[in-house]
C-alpha positions as CSV (number, residue, x, y, z in Angstrom):
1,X,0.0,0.0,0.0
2,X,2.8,2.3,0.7
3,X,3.9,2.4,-3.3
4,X,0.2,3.3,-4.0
5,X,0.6,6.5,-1.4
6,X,3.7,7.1,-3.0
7,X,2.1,7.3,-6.5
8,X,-0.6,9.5,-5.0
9,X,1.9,12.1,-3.0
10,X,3.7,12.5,-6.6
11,X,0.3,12.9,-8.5
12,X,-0.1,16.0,-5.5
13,X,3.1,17.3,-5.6
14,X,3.1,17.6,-9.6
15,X,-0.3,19.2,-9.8
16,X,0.8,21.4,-6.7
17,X,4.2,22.3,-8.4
18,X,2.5,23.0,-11.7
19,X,0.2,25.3,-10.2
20,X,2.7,27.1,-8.3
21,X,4.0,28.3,-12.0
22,X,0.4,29.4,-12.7
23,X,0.2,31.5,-9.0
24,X,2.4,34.3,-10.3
25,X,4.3,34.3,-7.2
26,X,1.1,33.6,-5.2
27,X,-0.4,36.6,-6.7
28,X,-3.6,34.6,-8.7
29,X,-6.0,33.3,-5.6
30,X,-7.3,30.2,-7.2
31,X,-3.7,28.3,-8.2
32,X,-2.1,29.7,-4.6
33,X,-4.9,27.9,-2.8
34,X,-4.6,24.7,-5.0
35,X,-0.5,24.6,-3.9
36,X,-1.4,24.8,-0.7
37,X,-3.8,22.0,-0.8
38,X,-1.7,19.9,-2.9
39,X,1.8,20.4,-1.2
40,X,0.2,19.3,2.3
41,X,-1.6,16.6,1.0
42,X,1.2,15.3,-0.5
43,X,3.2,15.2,2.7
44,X,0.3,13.8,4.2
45,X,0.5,10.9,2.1
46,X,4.4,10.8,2.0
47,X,4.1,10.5,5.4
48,X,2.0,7.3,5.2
49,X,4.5,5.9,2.7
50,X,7.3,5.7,5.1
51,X,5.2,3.3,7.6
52,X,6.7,0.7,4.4
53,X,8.8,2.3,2.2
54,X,12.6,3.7,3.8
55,X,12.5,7.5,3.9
56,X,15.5,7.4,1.3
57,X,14.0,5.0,-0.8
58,X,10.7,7.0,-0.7
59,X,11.8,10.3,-1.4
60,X,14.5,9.1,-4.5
61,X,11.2,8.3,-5.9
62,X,9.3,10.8,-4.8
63,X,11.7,13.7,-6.4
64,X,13.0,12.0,-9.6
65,X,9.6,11.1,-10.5
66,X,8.5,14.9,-9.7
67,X,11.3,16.1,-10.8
68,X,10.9,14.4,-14.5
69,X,7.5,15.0,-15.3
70,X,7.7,19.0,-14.2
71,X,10.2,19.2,-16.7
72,X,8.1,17.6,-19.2
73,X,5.3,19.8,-18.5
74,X,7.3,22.4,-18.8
75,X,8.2,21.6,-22.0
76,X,4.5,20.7,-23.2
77,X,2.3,22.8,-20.9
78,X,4.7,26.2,-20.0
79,X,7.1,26.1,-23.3
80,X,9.9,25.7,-21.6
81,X,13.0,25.0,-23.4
82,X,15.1,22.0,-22.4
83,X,18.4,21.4,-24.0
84,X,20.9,18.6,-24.0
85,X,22.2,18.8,-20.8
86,X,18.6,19.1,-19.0
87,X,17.2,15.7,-21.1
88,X,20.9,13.8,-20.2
89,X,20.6,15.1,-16.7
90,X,16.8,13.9,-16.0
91,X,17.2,10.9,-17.9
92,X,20.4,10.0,-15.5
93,X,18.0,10.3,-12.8
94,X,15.1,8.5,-14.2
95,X,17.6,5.6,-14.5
96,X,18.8,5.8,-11.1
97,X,15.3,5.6,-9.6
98,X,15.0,2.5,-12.5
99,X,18.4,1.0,-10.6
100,X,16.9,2.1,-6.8
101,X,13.5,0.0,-7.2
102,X,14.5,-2.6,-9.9
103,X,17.9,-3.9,-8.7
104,X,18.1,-2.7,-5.1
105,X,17.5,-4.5,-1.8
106,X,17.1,-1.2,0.3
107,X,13.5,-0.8,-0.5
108,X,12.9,-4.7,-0.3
């Protein structure tokens, strides 16, 4: 259950992080209240992960998962540019996580 929390906390934190973009520095009422919301209920749940998951094992996942797909909807959503460096740098942490849950025994 604690991987299923941890899918949930991410879903939060990307739709709190992606709002914080739209607040205009917490100037726009409606995405301000909606990264407040998010960011605490993703703690909330983070919180309920580490019951089953290690706290380094849960937050790897927790921030290279965030921390990919905000730069993809940056890309897509905010037209953000992303150059070389940026894609070699997430996909080197995308393949860590990879390495963290699929050949690792510290999660296990």
């Amino acid at each position: 259950m604690g991987y299923v929390y941890l899918a949930f906390a991410i879903c939060s934190e990307i739709i709190g992080t992606s709002a914080l973009n739209m607040s205009k520095q917490f100037s726009k009422l409606g995405p301000s209240v909606l990264v407040i919301i998010c960011y605490a209920l993703s703690f909330y749940l983070l919180s309920h992960v580490l019951k089953t998951v290690p706290i380094g094992i849960a937050y790897a996942i927790w921030s290279g998962v965030g921390i990919a797909a905000i730069s993809l909807i940056g890309v897509v959503f905010f037209k953000q540019h992303l150059d070389f460096a940026g894609m070699l740098g997430i996909g080197c942490i995308i393949v860590g996580v990879v390495i963290l849950n699929g050949f690792s025994n510290a999660g296990h």
